[in-house]
C-alpha angles and dihedrals in degrees: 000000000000121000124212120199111201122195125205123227136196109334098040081082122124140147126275091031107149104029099133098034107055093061089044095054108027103157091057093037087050092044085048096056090035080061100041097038097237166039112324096157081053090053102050105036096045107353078206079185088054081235105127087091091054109095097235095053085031105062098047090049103051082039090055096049106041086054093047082047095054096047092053091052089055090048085051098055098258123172120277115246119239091189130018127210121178116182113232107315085012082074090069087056098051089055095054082040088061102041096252095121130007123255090254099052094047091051093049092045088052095050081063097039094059103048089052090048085043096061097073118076127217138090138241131232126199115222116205127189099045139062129243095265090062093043095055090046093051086046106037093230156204083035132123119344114286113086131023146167107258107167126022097199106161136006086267102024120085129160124221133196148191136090113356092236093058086043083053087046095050101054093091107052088045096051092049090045082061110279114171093189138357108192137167126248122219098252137099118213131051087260124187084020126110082251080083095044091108083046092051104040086058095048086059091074098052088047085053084053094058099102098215131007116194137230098255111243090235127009123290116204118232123239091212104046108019088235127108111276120255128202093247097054101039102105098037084052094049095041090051090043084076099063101018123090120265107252096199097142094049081045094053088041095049084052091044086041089062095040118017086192106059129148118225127197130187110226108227085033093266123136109207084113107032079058090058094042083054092056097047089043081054097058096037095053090049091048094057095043081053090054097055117093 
């Protein structure tokens, strides 16, 4: 049986994350805020500033507990996992999990990562009922900048993102083209569209200045292509993962592909991605009884 770990990204963010984990793990939580320059206990726990939802503060954060979270499943006898994914900044995470970069180098490339992905403003929405063709006719897209696809999650759930006004605009023709839901994501910037291309191009530099990057363990699954990540390819993909859209559906297909029977676990218990594995499962199922004669 094969065994999928999945790791959140931005949005899965709230306070209290990490209670039970900082105690449990206090060198790397204190190598984490000696990076960062302060308080991450403080953040997470109360964000007196009201700052945990901001990128910048976001993305450490997400990045610190889900690595605190993987390393108490592996105290308490998880599963190994035979294929990581991570969404988004989760990415960043699969790739510690299977040995490619250290705890300390993919928390500092994230602090980058995140105030240059912080400088553009915009928002996200996640639309949720219809696939990605419907969404480009209604659309009309890909066209000028404005909006674009940045994350295909699930056979009927696509995210878009831009300005917030055109996202605002755009809310009516997507619910009478069949929208189920059009709801907005806790970020606050158009990330992995072109409108990050000036942002990416800049983080490549800081991925070239990274002096050795491992083969993973086990494969890690890339953002960018849907394929397992090679050592290679690791910065281009990272650096287009900025700008590119999230294939998270192909990713979850191309496991599910291999091994129709894989079991997939969230790492911090949530379920935001195991939802989106179930929908993808779904079509795929129905596709194969189709199939049958």
């Amino acid at each position: 049986m094969t065994v999928a770990l999945l790791f959140p990204g931005q949005g899965t963010q709230h306070i209290g994350m990490g209670r039970d984990l900082f105690a449990a793990f206090p060198d790397l939580t204190e190598l984490a805020e000696d990076i960062l320059g302060y308080s991450l206990r403080r953040l997470c726990l109360e964000d007196p500033d009201g700052v945990l939802g901001h990128t910048r503060f976001t993305q450490p954060a997400v990045y610190t507990v889900n690595a605190l979270a993987h390393r108490r499943r592996t105290l308490d006898g998880g599963a190994a996992a035979d294929v990581l994914l991570g969404h988004s900044l989760g990415e960043y995470n699969a790739l510690e999990a299977a040995g490619v970069l250290d705890f300390g180098t993919g928390l500092r490339l994230v602090v980058e990562r995140a105030r240059l992905m912080d400088a553009t403003p915009g928002g996200m929405v996640a639309v949720s009922g219809i696939d990605s063709g419907a969404i480009e006719e209604t659309l009309g897209l890909p066209g000028p900048p404005g909006l674009h696809i940045a994350a295909l999650n699930a056979p009927h759930q696509v995210v878009l993102a831009g300005p917030e006004e055109a996202l605002r605009q755009a809310v009516p023709g997507l619910r009478e083209a069949g929208a189920r839901a059009v709801t907005p994501l806790k970020v606050s910037g158009p990330f992995h569209t072109p409108h990050l291309t000036e942002a990416a191009e800049e983080f490549a530099a800081t991925l070239m200045a990274v002096p050795r990057w491992h083969t993973p363990s086990v494969p890690v699954i890339a953002n960018h292509t849907a394929l397992p990540h090679a050592v290679p390819r690791i910065v281009t993909d990272l650096t287009r993962q900025i700008d590119h859209p999230v294939l998270w559906a192909p990713s979850v297909e191309g496991v599910l592909d291999r091994d129709p029977d894989t079991t997939f676990i969230e790492i911090r218990g949530g379920t935001t991605l195991l939802s989106l594995v179930r929908q993808t499962r779904r079509r795929l199922r129905q596709g194969r009884l189709a199939a049958r004669p």
